[in-house]
C-alpha positions as CSV (number, residue, x, y, z in Angstrom):
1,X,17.5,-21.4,23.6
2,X,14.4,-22.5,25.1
3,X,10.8,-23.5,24.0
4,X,8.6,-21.3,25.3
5,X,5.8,-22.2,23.7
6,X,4.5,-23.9,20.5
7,X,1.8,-21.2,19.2
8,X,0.8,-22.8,16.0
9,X,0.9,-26.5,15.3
10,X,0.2,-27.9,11.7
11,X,-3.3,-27.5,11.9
12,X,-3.2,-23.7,13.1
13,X,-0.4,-22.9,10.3
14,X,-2.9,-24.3,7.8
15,X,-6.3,-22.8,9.0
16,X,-4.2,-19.5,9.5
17,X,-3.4,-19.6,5.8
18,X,-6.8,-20.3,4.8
19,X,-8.0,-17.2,6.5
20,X,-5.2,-15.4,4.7
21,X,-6.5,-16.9,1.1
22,X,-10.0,-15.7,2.1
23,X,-8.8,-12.6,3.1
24,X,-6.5,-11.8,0.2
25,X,-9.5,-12.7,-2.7
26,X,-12.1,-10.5,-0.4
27,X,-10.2,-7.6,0.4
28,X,-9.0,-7.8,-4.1
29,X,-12.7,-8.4,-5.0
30,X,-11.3,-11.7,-6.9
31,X,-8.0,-12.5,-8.0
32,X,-7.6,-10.5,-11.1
33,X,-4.4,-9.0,-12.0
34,X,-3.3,-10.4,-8.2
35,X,0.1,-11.9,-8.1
36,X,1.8,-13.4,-4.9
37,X,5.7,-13.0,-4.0
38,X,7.2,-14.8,-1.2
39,X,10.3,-13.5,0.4
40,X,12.9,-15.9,0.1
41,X,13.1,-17.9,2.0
42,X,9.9,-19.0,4.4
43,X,8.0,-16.6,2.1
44,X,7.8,-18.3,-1.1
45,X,6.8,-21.5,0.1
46,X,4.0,-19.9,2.3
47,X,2.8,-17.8,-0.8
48,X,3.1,-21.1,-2.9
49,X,0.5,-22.5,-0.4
50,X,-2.0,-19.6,-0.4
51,X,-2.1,-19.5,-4.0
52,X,-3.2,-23.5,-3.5
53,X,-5.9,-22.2,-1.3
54,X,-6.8,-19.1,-3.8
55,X,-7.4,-22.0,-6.6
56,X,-9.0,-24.4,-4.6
57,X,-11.7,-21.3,-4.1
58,X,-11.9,-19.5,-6.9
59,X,-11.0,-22.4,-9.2
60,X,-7.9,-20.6,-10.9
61,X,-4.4,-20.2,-10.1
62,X,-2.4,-17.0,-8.9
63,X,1.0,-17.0,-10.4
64,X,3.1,-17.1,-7.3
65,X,7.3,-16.0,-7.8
66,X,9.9,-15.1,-5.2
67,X,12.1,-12.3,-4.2
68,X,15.2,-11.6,-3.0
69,X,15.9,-9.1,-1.1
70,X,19.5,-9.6,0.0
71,X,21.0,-6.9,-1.8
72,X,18.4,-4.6,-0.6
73,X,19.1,-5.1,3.3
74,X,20.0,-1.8,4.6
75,X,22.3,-3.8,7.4
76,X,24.7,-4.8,4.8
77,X,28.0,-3.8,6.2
78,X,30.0,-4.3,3.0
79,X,29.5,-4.7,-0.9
80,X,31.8,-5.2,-3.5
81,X,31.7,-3.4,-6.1
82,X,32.1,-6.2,-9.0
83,X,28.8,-7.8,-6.7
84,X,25.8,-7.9,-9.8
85,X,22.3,-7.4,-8.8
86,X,20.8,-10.4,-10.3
87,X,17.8,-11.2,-8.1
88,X,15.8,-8.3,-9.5
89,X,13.8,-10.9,-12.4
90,X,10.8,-12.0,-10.1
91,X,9.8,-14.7,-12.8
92,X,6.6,-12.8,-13.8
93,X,5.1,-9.4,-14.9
94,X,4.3,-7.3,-12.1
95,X,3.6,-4.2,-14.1
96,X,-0.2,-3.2,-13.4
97,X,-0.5,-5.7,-11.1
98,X,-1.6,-5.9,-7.3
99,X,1.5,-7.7,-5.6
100,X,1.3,-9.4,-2.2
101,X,4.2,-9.9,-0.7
102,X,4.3,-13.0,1.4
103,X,6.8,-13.3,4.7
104,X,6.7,-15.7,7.5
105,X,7.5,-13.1,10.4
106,X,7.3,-9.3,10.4
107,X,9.7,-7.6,12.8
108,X,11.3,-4.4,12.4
109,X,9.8,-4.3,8.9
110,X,13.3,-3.9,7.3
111,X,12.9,-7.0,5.5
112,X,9.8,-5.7,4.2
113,X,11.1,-2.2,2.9
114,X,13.3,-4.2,1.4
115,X,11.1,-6.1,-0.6
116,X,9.1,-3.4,-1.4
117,X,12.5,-1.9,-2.9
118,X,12.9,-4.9,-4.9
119,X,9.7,-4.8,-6.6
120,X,9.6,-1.2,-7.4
121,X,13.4,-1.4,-8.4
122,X,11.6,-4.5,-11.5
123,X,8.4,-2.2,-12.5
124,X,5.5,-0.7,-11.1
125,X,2.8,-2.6,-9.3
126,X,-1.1,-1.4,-9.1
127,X,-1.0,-1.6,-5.6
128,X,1.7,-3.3,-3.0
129,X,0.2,-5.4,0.0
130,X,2.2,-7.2,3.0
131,X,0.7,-10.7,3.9
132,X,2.6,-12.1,7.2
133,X,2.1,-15.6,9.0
134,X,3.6,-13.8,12.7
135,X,3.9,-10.1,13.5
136,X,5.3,-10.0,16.5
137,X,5.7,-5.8,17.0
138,X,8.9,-3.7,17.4
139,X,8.6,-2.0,13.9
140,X,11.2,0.4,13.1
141,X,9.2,1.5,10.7
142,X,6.0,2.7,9.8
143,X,5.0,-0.8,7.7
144,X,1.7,-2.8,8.8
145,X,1.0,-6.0,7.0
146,X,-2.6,-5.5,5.2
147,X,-2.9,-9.5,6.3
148,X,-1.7,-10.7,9.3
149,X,-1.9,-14.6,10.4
150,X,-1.3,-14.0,14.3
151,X,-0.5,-11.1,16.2
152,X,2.1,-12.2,18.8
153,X,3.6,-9.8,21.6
154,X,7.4,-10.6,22.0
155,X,9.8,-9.3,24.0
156,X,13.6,-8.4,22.1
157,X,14.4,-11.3,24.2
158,X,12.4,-13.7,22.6
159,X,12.6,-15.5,19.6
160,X,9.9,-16.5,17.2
161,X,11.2,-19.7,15.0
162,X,8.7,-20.6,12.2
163,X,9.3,-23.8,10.6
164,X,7.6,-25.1,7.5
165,X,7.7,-28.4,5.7
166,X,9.3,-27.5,2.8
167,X,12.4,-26.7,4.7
168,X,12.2,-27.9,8.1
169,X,10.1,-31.1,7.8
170,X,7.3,-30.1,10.0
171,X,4.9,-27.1,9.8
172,X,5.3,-24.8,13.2
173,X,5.4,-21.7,15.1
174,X,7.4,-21.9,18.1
175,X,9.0,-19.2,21.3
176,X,11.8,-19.2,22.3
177,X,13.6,-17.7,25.2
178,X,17.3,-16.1,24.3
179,X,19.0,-17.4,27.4
C-alpha cells in the first residue's frame, strides 16, 4: 500500500483528544457516574489517555476498562461450540452508569454494534455514547459517534491506518492507497 497522506501527526492525535476530554465532561455536565471503555485494541489505550486529560481537568479520575468484542462480530464465519464467552467482565460496574465507548476508527459501525452488544450483554448502562479518533463514512448501519476526533471522507479503496504509541511506537493517522 501507499501513503497517501499523513492527516494527524503526534501533536494533532493529542490536541484531537483534548477536544474529545472537553467534549465528553461538557456534553455529561461533569464526570459523575461516567466511565470510559476502549475497544480492544486501539481503543483502550486511546480511552486510557482521555481519562488522563478528564483528570488533569477536573482533578479526578474516570475509571477507564476495555472490551472485547470478538465474539460479538457478526462476520464470524465459524464458532465452536466448547468456545466460552469470557470477555464479558469489563473490570468495573457499568450498571447506572454513562459508558463511552472509545474506538480509534468508525467504519461500517459493526465493530460498534458490537460493543454496544457486549456491554448490554454485562448490565445496563444509564446511557451508551460512541467516542471515535477517525470516522471515515460508509456505515452500514444507522450508528453516529456522539464524539468524533476527525471526519475523514475515504473511498473503499483507501485505507485509514492509525498508529498509537502504546503499540506502534509513534502516535499517527495515516492514508493509504489499496493498490
Amino acid at each position: 500500500m501507499k501513503v497517501k497522506a499523513v492527516l494527524l501527526d503526534e501533536k494533532a492525535v493529542n490536541r484531537t483528544l483534548i477536544r474529545i476530554a472537553h467534549e465528553i465532561i461538557e456534553r455529561n455536565k461533569g464526570i459523575e457516574d461516567l466511565v470510559l471503555l476502549g475497544i480492544k485494541t486501539r481503543g483502550y489505550p486511546l480511552a486510557k489517555r482521555i481519562a488522563n486529560y478528564i483528570k488533569g481537568i477536573e482533578g479526578k479520575e474516570v475509571p477507564v476498562g476495555s472490551v472485547d468484542i470478538t465474539l460479538y462480530r457478526d462476520d464470524l464465519t465459524k464458532i465452536s461450540e466448547d468456545l466460552e464467552i469470557r470477555n464479558l467482565d469489563l473490570g468495573l460496574e457499568i450498571k447506572d452508569k454513562k459508558i463511552v465507548i472509545v474506538d480509534d476508527v468508525l467504519y461500517t459501525c459493526r465493530t460498534a454494534r458490537a460493543a454496544i452488544d457486549a456491554v448490554i450483554d454485562v448490565n445496563r448502562p444509564t446511557g451508551i455514547q460512541l467516542a471515535v479518533l477517525i470516522d471515515r463514512g460508509h456505515k452500514e448501519l444507522p450508528i453516529r459517534a456522539d464524539y468524533v476526533g476527525k471526519n475523514i471522507p475515504t473511498s473503499k479503496n483507501e485505507v485509514i491506518a492509525v498508529s498509537l504509541k502504546e503499540i506502534d511506537g509513534e502516535d499517527s493517522v495515516k492514508i493509504y492507497d489499496k493498490e
